[in-house]
MDAnalysis code that builds the backbone (N, CA, C; Angstrom):
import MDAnalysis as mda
import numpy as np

u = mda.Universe.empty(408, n_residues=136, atom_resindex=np.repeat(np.arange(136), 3), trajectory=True)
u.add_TopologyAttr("name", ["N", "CA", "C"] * 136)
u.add_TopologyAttr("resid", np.arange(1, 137))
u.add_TopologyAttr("resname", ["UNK", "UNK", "UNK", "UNK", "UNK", "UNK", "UNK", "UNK", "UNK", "UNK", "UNK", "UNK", "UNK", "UNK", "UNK", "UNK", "UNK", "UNK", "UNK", "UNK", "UNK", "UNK", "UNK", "UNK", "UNK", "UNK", "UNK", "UNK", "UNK", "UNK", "UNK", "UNK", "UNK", "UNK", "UNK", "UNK", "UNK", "UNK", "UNK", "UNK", "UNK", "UNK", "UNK", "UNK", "UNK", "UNK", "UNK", "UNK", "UNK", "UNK", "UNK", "UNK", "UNK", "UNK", "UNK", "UNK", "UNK", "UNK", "UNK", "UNK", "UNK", "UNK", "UNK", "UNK", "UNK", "UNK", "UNK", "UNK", "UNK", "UNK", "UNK", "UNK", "UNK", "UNK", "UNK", "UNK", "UNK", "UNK", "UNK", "UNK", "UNK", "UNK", "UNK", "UNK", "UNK", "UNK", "UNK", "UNK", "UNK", "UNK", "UNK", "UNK", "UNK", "UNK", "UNK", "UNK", "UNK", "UNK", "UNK", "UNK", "UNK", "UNK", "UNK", "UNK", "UNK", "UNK", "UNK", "UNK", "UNK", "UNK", "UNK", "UNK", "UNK", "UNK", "UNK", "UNK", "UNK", "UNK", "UNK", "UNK", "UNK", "UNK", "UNK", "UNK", "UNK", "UNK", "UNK", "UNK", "UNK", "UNK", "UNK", "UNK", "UNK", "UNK", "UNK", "UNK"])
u.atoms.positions = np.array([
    [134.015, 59.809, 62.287],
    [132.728, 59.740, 62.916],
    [131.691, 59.395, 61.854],
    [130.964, 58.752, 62.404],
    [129.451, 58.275, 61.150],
    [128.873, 59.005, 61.175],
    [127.769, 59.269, 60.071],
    [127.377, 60.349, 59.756],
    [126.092, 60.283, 60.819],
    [125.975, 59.111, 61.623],
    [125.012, 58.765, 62.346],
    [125.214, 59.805, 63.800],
    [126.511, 59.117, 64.129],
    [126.786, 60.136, 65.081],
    [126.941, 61.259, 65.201],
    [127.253, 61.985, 63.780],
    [127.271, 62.844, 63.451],
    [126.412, 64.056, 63.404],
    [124.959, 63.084, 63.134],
    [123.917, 63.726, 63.390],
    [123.338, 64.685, 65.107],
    [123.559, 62.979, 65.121],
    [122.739, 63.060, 66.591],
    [123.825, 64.094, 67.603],
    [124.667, 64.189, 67.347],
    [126.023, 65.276, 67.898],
    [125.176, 66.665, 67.774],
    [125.574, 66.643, 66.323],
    [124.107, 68.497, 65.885],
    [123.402, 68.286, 66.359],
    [122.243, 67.575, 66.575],
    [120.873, 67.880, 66.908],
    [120.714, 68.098, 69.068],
    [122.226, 67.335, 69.424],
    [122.348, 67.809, 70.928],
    [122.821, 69.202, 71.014],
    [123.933, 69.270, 70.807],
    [124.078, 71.067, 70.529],
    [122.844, 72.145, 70.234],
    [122.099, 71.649, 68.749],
    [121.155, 72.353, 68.595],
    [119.966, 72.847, 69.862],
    [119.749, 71.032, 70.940],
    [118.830, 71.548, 71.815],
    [119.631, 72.215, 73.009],
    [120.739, 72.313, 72.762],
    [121.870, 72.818, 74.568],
    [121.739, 74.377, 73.932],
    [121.381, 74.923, 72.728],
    [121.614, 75.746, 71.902],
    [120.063, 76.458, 72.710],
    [119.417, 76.062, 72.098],
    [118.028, 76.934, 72.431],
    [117.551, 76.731, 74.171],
    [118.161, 75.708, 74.522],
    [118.053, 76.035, 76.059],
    [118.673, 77.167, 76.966],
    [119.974, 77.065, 76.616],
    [120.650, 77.886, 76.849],
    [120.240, 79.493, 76.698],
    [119.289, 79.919, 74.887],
    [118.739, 80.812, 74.853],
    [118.186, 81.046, 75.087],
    [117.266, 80.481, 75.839],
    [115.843, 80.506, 76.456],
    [116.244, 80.769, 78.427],
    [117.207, 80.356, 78.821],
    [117.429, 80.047, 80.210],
    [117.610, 81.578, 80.591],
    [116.882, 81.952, 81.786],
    [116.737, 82.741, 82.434],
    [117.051, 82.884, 83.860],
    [118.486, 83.911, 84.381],
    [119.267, 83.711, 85.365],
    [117.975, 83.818, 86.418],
    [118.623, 83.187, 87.797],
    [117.572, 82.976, 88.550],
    [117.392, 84.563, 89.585],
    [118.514, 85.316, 88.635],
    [118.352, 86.184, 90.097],
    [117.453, 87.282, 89.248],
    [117.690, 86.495, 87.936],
    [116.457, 87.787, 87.216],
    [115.105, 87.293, 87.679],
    [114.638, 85.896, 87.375],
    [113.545, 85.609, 87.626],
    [112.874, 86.411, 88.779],
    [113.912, 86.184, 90.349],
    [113.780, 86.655, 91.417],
    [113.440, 88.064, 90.916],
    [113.631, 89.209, 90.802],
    [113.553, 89.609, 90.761],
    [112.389, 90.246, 89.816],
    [111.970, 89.527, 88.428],
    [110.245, 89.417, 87.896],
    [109.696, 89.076, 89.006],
    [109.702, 88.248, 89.721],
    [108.717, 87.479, 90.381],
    [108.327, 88.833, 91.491],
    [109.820, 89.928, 92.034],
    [109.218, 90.634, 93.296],
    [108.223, 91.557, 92.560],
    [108.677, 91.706, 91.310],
    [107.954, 92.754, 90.233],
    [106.331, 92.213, 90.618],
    [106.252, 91.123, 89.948],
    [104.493, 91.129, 89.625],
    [103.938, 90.783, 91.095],
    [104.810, 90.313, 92.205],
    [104.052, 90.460, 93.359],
    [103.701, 92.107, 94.121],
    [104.760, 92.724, 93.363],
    [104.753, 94.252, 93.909],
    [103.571, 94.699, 93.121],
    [103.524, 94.996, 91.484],
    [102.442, 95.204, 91.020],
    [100.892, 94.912, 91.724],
    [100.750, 93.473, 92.196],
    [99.784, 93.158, 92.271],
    [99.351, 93.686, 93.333],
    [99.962, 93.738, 94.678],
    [100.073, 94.585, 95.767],
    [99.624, 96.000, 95.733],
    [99.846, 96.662, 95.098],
    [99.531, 97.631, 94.454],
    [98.157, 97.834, 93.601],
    [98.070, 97.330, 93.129],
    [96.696, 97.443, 92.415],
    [95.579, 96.978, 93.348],
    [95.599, 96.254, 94.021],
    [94.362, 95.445, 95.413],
    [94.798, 96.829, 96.201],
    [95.657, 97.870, 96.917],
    [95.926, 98.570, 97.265],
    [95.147, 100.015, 96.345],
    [95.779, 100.089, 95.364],
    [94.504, 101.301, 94.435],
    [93.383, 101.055, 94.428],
    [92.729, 99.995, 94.094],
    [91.370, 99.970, 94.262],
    [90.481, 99.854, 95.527],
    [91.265, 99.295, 96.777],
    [90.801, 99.727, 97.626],
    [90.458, 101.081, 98.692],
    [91.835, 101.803, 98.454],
    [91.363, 103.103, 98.713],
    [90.997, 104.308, 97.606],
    [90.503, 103.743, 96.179],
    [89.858, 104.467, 95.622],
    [88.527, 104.539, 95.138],
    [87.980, 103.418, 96.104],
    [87.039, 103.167, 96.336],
    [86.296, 103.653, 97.544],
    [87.529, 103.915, 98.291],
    [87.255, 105.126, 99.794],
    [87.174, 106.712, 99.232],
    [87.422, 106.886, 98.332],
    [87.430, 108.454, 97.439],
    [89.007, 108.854, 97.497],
    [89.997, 107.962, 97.603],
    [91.351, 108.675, 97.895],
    [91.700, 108.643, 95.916],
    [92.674, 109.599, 95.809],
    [92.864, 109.764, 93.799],
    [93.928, 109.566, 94.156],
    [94.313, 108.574, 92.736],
    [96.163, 108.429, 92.755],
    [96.552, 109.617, 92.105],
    [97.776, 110.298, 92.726],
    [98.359, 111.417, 92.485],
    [100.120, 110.944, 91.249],
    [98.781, 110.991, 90.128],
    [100.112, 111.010, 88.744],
    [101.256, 111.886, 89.053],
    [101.348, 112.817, 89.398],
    [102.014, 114.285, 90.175],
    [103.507, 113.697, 90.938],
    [103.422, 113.247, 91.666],
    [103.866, 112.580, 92.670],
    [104.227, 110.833, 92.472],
    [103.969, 110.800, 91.557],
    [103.856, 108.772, 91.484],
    [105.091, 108.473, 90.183],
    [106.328, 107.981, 90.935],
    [107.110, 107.498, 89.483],
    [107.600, 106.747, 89.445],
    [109.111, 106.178, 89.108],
    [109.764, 104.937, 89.583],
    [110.132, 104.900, 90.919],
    [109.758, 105.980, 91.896],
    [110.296, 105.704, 92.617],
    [108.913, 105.323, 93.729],
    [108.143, 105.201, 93.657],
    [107.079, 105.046, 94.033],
    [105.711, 105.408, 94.240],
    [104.645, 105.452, 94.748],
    [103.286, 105.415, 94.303],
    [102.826, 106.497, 95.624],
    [101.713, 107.318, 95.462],
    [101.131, 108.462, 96.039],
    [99.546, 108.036, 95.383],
    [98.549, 108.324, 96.704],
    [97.401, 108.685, 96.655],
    [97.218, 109.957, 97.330],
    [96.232, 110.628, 97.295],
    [95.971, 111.804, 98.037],
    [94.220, 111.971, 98.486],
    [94.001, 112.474, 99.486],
    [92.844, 112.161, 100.051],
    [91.997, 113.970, 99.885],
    [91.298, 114.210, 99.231],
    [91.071, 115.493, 98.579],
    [90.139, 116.013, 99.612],
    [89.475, 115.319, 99.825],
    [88.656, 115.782, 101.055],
    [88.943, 116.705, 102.404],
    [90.037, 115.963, 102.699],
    [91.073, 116.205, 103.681],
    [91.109, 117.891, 103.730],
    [91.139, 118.282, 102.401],
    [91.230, 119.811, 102.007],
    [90.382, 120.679, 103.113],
    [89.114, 119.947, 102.555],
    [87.791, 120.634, 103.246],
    [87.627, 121.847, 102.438],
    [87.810, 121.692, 100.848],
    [88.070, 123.093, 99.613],
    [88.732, 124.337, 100.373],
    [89.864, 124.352, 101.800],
    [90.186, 125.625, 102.145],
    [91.073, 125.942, 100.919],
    [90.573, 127.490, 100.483],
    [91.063, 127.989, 99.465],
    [92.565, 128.653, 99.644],
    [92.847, 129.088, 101.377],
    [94.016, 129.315, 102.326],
    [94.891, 128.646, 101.827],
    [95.042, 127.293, 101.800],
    [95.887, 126.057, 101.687],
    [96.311, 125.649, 99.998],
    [97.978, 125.727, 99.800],
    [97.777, 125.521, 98.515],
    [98.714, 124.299, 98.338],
    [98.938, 123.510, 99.723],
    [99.810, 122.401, 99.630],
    [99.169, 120.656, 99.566],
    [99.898, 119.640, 99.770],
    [98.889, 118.757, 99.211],
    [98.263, 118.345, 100.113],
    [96.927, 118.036, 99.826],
    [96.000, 116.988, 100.697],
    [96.654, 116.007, 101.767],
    [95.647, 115.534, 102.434],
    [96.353, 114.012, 102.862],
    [96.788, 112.859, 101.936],
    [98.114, 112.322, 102.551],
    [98.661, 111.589, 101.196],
    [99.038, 110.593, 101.540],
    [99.000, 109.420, 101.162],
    [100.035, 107.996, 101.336],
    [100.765, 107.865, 100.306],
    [102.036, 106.966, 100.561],
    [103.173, 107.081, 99.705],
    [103.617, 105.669, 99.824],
    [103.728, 105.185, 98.877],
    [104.423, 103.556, 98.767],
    [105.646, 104.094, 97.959],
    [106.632, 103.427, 98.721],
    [108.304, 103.488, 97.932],
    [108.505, 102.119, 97.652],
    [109.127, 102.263, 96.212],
    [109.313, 101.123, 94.899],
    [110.174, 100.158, 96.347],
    [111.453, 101.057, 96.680],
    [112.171, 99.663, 97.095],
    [111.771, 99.091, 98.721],
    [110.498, 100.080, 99.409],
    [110.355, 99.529, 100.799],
    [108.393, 99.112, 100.285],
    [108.224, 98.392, 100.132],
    [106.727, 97.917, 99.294],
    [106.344, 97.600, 100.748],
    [106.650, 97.238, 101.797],
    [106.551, 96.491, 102.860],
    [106.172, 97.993, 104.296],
    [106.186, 98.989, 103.791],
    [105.396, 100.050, 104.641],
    [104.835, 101.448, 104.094],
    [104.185, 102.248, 104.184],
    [102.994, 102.972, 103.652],
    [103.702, 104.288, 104.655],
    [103.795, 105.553, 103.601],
    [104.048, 106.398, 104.443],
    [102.736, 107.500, 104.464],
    [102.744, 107.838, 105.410],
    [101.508, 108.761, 105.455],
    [101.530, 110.667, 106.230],
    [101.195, 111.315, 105.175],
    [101.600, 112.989, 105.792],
    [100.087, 113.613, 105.200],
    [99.880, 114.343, 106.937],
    [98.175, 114.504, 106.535],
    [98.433, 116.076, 105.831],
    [97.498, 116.737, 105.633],
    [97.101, 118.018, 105.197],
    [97.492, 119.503, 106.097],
    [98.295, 119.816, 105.851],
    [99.111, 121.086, 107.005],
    [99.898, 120.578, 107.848],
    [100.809, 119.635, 107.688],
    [101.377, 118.959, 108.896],
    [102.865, 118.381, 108.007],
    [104.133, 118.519, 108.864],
    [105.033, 118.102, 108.182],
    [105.681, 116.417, 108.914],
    [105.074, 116.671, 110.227],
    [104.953, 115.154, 110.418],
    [104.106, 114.075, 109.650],
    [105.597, 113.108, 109.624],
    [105.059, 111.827, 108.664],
    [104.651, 111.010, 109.580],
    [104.376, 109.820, 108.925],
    [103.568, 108.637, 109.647],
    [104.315, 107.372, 108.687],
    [104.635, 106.147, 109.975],
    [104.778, 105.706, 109.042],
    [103.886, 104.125, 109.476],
    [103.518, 103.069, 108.205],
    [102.574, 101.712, 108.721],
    [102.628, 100.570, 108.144],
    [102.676, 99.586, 108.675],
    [102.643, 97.953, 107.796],
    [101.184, 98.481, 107.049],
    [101.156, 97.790, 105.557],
    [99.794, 98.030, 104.975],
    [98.537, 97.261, 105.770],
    [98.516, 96.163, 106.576],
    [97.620, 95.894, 107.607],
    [97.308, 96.996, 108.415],
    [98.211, 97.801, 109.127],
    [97.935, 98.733, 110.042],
    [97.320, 100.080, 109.397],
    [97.470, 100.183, 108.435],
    [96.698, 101.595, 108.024],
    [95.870, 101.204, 107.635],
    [95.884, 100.412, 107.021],
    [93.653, 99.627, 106.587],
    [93.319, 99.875, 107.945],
    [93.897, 99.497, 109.336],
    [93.074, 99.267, 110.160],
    [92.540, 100.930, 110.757],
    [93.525, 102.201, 110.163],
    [93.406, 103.701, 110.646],
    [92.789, 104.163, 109.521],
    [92.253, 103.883, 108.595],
    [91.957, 104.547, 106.931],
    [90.323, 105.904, 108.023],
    [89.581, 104.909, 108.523],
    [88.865, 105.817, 108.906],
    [88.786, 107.294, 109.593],
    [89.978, 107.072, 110.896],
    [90.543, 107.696, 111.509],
    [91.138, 108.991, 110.099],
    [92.271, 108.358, 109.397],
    [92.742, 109.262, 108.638],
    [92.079, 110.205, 107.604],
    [91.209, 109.433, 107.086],
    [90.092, 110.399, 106.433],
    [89.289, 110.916, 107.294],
    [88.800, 110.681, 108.562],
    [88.163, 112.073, 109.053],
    [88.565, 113.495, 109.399],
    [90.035, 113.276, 109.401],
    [91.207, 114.090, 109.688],
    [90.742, 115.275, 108.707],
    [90.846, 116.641, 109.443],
    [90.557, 118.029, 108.359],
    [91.546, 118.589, 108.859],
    [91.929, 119.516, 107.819],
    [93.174, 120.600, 108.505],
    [92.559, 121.286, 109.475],
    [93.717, 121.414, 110.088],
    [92.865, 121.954, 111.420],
    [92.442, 121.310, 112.583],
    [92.453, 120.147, 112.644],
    [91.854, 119.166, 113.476],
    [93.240, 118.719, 114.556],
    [93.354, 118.101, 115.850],
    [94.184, 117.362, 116.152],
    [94.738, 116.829, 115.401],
    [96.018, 116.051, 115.082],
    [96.527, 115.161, 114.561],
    [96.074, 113.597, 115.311],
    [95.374, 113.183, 114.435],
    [94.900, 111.520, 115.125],
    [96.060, 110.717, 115.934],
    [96.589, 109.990, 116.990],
    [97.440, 109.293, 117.577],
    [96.908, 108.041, 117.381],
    [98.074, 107.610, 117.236],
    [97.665, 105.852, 116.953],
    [98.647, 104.899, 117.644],
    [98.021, 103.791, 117.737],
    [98.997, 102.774, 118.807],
    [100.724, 102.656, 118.066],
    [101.400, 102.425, 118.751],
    [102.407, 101.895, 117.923],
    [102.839, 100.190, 117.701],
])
């Protein structure tokens, strides 16, 4: 072989070389990609209901998914030592919002459209009150 071809031989390897190191399986990508759409989801989601007075509950919030709690909800009864009203996003269902008000072991569950559309309803909610009904 000439040293010509020789060359140009290395320098193809060299670039099949760093492509190769650089190439990123697609099911990982897929899977970054659900990441920063989930993140982002999430954060337009925190700031909107913490801007309603709801606190993200560090307590409660891990890999396995995300908790706000609605403190108000309390109404400071000093009686009550369980949690507030709460929503709950789970890591692997991002696609519905669970919701368990203040003295009540019934859950709730909502597309994130549909509880934006009850946020009012749910924060007027005090222990003690009816439990709000909502369409299904």
């Amino acid at each position: 072989m000439s040293r010509r071809t020789e060359a140009k031989k290395n320098r193809r390897n060299k670039r099949r070389a760093t492509r190769d190191a650089n190439w990123v399986p697609q099911e990982v990508l897929d899977d970054l990609t659900d990441e920063v759409e989930l993140a982002d989801v999430l954060e337009a989601f925190d700031e909107l209901v913490t801007q309603r007075g709801w606190t993200f509950d560090e307590e409660n919030s891990d890999e396995r998914g995300v908790a706000w709690v609605y403190e108000p909800s309390s109404d400071n009864s000093d009686d009550y030592e369980g949690h507030p009203t709460t929503i709950w996003i789970h890591e692997t269902e991002p696609d519905w919002i669970y919701l368990v008000f203040i003295g009540s072991r019934e859950g709730y569950q909502f597309e994130p459209d549909a509880i934006l559309e009850h946020l009012d309803a749910i924060e007027a909610y005090r222990m003690g009150d009816p439990l709000p009904e909502f369409d299904s």
